[in-house]
Chimera marker file (.cmm) of the C-alpha trace (Angstrom):
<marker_set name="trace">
<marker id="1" x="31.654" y="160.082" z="115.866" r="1" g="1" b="0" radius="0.5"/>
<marker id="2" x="29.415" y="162.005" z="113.557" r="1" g="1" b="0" radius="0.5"/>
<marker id="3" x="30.016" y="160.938" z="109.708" r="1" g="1" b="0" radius="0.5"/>
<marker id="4" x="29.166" y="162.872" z="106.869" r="1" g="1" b="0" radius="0.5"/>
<marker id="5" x="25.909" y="161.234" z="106.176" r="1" g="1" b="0" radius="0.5"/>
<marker id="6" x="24.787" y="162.208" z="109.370" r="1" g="1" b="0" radius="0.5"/>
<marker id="7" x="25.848" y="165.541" z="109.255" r="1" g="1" b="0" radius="0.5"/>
<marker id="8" x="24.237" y="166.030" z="105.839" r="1" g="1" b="0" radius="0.5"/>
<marker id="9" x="20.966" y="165.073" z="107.236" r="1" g="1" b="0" radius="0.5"/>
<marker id="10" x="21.174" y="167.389" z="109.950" r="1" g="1" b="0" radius="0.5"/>
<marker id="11" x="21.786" y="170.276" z="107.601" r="1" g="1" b="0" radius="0.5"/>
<marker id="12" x="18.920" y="169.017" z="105.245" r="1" g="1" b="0" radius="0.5"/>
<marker id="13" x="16.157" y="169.361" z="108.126" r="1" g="1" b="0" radius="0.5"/>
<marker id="14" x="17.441" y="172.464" z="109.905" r="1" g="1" b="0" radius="0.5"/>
<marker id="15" x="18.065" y="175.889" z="108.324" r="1" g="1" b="0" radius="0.5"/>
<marker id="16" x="21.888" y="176.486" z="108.297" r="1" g="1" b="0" radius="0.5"/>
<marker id="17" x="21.519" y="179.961" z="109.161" r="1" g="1" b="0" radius="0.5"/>
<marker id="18" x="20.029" y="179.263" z="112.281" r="1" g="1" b="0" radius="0.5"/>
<marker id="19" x="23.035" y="177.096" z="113.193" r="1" g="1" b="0" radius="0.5"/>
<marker id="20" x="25.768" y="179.132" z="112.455" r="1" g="1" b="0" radius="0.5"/>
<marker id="21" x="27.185" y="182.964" z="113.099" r="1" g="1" b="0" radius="0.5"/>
<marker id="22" x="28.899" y="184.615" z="110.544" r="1" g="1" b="0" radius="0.5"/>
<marker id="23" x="31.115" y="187.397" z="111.382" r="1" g="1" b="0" radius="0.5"/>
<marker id="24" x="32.548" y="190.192" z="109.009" r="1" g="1" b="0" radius="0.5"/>
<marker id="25" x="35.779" y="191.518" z="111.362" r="1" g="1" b="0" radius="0.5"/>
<marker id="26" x="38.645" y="193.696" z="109.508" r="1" g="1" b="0" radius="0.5"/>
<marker id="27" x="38.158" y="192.367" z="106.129" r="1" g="1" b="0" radius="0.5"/>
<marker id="28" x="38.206" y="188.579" z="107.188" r="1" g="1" b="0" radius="0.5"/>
<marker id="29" x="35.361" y="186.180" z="108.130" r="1" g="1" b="0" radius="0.5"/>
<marker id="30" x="34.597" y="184.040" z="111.244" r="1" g="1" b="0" radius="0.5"/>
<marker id="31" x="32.109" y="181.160" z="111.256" r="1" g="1" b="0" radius="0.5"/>
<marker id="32" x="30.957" y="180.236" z="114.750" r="1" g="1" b="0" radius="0.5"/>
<marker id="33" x="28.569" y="177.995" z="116.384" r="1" g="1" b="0" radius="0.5"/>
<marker id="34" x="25.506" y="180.243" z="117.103" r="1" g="1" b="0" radius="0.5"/>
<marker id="35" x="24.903" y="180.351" z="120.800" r="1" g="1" b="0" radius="0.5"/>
<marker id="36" x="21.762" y="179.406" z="122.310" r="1" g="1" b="0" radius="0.5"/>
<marker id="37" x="19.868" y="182.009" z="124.077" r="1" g="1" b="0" radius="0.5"/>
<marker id="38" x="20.607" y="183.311" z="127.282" r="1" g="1" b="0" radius="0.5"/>
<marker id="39" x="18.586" y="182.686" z="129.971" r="1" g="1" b="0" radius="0.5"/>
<marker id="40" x="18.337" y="185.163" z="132.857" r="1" g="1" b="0" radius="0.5"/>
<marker id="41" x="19.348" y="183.627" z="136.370" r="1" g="1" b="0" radius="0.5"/>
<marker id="42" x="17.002" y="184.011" z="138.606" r="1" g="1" b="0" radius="0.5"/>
<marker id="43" x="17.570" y="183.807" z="142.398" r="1" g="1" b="0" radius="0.5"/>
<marker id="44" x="14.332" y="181.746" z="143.223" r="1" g="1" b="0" radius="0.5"/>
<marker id="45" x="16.144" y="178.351" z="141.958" r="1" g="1" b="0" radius="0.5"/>
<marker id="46" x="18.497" y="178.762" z="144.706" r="1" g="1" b="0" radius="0.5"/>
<marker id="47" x="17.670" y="177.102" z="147.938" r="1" g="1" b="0" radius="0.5"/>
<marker id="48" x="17.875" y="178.897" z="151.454" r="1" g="1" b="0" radius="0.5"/>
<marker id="49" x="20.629" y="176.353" z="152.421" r="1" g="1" b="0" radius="0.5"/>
<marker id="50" x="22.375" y="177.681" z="148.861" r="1" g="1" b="0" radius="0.5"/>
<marker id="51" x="21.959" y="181.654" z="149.950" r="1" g="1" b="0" radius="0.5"/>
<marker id="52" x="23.348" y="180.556" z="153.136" r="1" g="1" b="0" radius="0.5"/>
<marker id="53" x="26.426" y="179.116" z="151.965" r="1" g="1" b="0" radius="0.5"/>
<marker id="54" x="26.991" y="181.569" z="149.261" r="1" g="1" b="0" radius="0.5"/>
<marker id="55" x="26.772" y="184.635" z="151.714" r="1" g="1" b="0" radius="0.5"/>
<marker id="56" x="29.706" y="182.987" z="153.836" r="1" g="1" b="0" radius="0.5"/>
<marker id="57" x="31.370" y="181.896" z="150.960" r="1" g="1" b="0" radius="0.5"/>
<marker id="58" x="31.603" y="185.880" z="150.406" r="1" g="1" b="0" radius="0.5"/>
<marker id="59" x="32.634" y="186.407" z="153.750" r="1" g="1" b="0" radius="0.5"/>
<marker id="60" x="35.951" y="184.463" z="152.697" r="1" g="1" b="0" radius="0.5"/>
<marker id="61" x="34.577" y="181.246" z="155.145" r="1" g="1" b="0" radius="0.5"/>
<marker id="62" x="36.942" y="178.139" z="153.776" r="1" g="1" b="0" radius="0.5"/>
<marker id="63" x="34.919" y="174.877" z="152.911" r="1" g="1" b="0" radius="0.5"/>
<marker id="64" x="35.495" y="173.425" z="156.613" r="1" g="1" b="0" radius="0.5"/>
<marker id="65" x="34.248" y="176.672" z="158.684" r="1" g="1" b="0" radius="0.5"/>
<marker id="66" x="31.269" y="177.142" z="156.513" r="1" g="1" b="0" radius="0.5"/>
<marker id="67" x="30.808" y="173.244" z="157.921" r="1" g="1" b="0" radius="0.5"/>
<marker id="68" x="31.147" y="173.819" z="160.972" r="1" g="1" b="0" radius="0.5"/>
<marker id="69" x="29.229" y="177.260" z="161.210" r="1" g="1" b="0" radius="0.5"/>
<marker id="70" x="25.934" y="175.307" z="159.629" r="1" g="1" b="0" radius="0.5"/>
<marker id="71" x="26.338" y="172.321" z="161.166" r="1" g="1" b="0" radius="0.5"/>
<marker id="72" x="26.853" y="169.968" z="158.064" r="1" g="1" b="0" radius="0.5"/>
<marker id="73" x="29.876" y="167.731" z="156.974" r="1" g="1" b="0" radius="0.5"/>
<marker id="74" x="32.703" y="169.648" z="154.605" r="1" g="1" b="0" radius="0.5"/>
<marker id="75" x="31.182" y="167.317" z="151.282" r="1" g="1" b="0" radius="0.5"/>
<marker id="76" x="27.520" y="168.714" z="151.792" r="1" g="1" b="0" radius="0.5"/>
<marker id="77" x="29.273" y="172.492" z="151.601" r="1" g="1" b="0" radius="0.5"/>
<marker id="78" x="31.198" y="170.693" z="148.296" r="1" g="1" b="0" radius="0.5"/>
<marker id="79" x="27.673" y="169.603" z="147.107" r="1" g="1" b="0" radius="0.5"/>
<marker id="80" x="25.698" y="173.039" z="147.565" r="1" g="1" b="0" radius="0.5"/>
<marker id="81" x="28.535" y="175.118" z="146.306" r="1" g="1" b="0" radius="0.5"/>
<marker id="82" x="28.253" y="172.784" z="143.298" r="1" g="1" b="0" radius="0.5"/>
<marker id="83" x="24.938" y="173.033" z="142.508" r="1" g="1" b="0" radius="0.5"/>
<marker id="84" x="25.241" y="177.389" z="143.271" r="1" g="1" b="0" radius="0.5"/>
<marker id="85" x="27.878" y="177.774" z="140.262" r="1" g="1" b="0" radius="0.5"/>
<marker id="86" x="25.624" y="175.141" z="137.941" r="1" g="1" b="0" radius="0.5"/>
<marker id="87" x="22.836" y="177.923" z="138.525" r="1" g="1" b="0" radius="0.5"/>
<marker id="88" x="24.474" y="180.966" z="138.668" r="1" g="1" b="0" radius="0.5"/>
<marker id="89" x="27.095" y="179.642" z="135.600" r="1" g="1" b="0" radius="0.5"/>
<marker id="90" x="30.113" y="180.280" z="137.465" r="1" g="1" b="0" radius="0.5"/>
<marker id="91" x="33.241" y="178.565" z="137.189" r="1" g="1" b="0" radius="0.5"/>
<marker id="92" x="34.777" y="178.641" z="140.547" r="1" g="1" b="0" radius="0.5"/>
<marker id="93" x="33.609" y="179.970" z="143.886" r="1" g="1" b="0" radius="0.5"/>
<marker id="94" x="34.303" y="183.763" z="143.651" r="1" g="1" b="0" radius="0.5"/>
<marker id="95" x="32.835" y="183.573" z="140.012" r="1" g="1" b="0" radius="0.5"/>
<marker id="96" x="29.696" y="182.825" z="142.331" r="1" g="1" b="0" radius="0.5"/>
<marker id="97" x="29.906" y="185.295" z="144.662" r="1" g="1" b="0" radius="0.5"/>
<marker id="98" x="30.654" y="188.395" z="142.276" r="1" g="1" b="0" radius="0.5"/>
<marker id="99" x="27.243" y="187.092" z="140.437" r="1" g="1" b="0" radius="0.5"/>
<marker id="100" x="25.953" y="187.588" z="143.534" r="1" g="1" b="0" radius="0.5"/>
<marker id="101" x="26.782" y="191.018" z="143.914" r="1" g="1" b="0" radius="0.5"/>
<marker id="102" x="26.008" y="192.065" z="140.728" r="1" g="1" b="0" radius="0.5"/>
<marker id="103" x="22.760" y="190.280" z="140.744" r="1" g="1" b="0" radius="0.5"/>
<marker id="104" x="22.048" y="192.501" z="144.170" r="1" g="1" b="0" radius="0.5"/>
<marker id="105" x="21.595" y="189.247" z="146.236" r="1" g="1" b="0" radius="0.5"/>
<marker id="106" x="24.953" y="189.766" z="148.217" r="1" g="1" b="0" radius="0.5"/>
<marker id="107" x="26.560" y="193.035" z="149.692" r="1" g="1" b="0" radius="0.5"/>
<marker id="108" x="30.023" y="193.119" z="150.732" r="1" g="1" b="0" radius="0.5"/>
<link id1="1" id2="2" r="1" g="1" b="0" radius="0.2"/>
<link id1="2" id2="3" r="1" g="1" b="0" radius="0.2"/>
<link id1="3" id2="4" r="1" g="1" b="0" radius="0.2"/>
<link id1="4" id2="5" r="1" g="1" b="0" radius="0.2"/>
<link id1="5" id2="6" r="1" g="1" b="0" radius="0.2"/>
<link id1="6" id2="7" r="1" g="1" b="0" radius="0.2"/>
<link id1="7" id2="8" r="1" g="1" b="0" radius="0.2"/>
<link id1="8" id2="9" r="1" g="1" b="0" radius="0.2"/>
<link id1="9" id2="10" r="1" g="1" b="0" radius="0.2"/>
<link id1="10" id2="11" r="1" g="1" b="0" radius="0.2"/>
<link id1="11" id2="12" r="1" g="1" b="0" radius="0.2"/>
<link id1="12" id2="13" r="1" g="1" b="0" radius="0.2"/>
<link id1="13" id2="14" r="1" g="1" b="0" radius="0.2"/>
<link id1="14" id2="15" r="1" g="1" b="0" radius="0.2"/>
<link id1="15" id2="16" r="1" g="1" b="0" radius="0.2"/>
<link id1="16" id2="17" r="1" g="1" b="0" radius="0.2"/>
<link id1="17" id2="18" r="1" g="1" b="0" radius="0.2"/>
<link id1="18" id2="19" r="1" g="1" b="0" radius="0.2"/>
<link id1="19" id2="20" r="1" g="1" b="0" radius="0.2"/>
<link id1="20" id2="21" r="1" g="1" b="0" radius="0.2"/>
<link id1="21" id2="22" r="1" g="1" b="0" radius="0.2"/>
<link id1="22" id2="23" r="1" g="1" b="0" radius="0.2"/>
<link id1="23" id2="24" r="1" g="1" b="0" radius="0.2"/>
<link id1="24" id2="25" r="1" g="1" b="0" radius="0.2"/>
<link id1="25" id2="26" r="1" g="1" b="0" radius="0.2"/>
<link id1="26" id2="27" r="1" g="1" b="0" radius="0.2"/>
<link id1="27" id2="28" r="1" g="1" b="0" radius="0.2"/>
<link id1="28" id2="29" r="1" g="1" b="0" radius="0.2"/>
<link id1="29" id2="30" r="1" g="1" b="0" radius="0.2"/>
<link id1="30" id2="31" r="1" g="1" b="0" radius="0.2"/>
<link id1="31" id2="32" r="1" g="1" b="0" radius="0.2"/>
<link id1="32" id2="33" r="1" g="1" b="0" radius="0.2"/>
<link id1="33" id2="34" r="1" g="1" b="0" radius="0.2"/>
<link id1="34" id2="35" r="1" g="1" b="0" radius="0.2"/>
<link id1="35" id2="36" r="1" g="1" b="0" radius="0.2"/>
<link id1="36" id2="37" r="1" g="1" b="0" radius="0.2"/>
<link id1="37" id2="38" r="1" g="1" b="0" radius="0.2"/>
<link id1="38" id2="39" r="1" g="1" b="0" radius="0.2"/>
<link id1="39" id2="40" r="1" g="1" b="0" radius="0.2"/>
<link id1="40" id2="41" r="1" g="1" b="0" radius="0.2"/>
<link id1="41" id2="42" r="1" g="1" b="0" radius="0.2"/>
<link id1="42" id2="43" r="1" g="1" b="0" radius="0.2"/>
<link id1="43" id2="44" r="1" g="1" b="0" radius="0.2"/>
<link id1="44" id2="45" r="1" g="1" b="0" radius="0.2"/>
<link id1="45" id2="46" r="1" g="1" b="0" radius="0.2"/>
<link id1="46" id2="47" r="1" g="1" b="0" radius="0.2"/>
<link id1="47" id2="48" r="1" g="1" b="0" radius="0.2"/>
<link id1="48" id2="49" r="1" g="1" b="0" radius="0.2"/>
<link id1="49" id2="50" r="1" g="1" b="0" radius="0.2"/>
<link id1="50" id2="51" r="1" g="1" b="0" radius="0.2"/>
<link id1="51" id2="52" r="1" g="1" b="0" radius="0.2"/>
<link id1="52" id2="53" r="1" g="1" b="0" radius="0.2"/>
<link id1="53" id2="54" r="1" g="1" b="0" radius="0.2"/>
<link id1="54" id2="55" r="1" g="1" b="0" radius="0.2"/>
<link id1="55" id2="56" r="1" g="1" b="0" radius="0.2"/>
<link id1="56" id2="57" r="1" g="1" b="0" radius="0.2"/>
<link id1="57" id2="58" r="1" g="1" b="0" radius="0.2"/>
<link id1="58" id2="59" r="1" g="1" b="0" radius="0.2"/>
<link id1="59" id2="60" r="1" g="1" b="0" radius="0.2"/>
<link id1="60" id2="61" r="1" g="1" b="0" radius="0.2"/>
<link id1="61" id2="62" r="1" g="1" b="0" radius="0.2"/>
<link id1="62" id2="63" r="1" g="1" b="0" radius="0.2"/>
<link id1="63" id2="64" r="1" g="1" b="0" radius="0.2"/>
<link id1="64" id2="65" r="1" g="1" b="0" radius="0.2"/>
<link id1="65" id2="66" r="1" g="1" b="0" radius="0.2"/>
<link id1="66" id2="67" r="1" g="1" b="0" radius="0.2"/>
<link id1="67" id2="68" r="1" g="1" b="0" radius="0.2"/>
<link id1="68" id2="69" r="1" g="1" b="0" radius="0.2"/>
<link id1="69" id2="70" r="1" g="1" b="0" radius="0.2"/>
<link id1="70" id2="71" r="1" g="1" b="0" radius="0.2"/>
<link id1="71" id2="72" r="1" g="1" b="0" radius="0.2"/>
<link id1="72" id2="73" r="1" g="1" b="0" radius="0.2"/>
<link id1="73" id2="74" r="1" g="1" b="0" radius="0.2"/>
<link id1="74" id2="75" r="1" g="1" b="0" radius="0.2"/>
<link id1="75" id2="76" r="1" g="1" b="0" radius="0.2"/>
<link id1="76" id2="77" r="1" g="1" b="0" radius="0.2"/>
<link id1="77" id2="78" r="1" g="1" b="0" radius="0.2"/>
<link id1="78" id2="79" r="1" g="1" b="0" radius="0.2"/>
<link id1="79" id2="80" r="1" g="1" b="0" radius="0.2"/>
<link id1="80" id2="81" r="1" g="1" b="0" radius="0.2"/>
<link id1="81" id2="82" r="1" g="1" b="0" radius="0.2"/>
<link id1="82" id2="83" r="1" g="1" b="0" radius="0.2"/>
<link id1="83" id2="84" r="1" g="1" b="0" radius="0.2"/>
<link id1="84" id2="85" r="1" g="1" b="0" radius="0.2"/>
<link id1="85" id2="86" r="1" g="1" b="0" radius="0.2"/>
<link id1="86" id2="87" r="1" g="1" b="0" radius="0.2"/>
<link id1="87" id2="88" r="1" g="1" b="0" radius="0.2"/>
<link id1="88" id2="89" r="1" g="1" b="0" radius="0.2"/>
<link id1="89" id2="90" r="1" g="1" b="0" radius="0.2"/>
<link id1="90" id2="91" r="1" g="1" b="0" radius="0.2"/>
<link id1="91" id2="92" r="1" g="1" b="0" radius="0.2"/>
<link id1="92" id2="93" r="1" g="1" b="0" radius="0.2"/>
<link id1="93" id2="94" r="1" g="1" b="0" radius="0.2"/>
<link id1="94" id2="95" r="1" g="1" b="0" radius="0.2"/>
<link id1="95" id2="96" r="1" g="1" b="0" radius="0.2"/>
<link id1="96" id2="97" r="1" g="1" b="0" radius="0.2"/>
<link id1="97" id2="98" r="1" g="1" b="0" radius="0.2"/>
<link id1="98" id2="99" r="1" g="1" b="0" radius="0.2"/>
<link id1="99" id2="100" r="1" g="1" b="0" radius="0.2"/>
<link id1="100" id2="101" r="1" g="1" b="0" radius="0.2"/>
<link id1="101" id2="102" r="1" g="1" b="0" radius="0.2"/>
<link id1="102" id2="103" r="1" g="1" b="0" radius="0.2"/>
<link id1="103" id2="104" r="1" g="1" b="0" radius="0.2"/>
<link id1="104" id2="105" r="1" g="1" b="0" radius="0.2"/>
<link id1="105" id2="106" r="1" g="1" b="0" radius="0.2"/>
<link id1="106" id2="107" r="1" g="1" b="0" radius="0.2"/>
<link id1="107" id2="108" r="1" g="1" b="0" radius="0.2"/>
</marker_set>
């Protein structure tokens, strides 16, 4: 829980413009978080296991055939396709692979 104190001493060392957005729409005001830069993905933090997986994830492969097409158990598939939509910020598994696309790593 953050008190007041707390929060007044995080104001007093940081410059509140650099914290907040501030938004003229229509004649009204919105105050927003700021958010923190975006960094580009870049395709080397993905591991060759990763590409592999990804590219039959696009092929519509389901968790167990991409298993048994590599040769690993269905949780290692869970595992990788984890860590590719932690690095490519995706939310679900097609999130990933349309990334992809768009990146230019995948064609379909």
């Amino acid at each position: 829980m953050v008190t007041a104190t707390a929060t007044a001493r995080v104001l007093e060392t940081q410059d509140v413009d650099s914290l907040l957005s501030v938004l003229r729409i229509n004649g009204g005001v919105v105050i927003r978080p700021r958010q923190a830069e975006i960094v580009p993905i870049d395709a080397q933090h993905l591991t060759v296991r990763e590409k592999e997986v990804l590219a039959l994830v696009a092929e519509g492969f389901s968790n167990k055939l991409i298993a048994a097409q590599l040769g690993i158990s269905e949780r290692t598939v869970k595992n990788h396709l984890t860590y590719i939509m932690i690095k490519l910020r995706a939310s679900d598994r097609t999130h990933a692979v349309v990334t992809a696309v768009r990146l230019g790593w995948l064609a379909i």
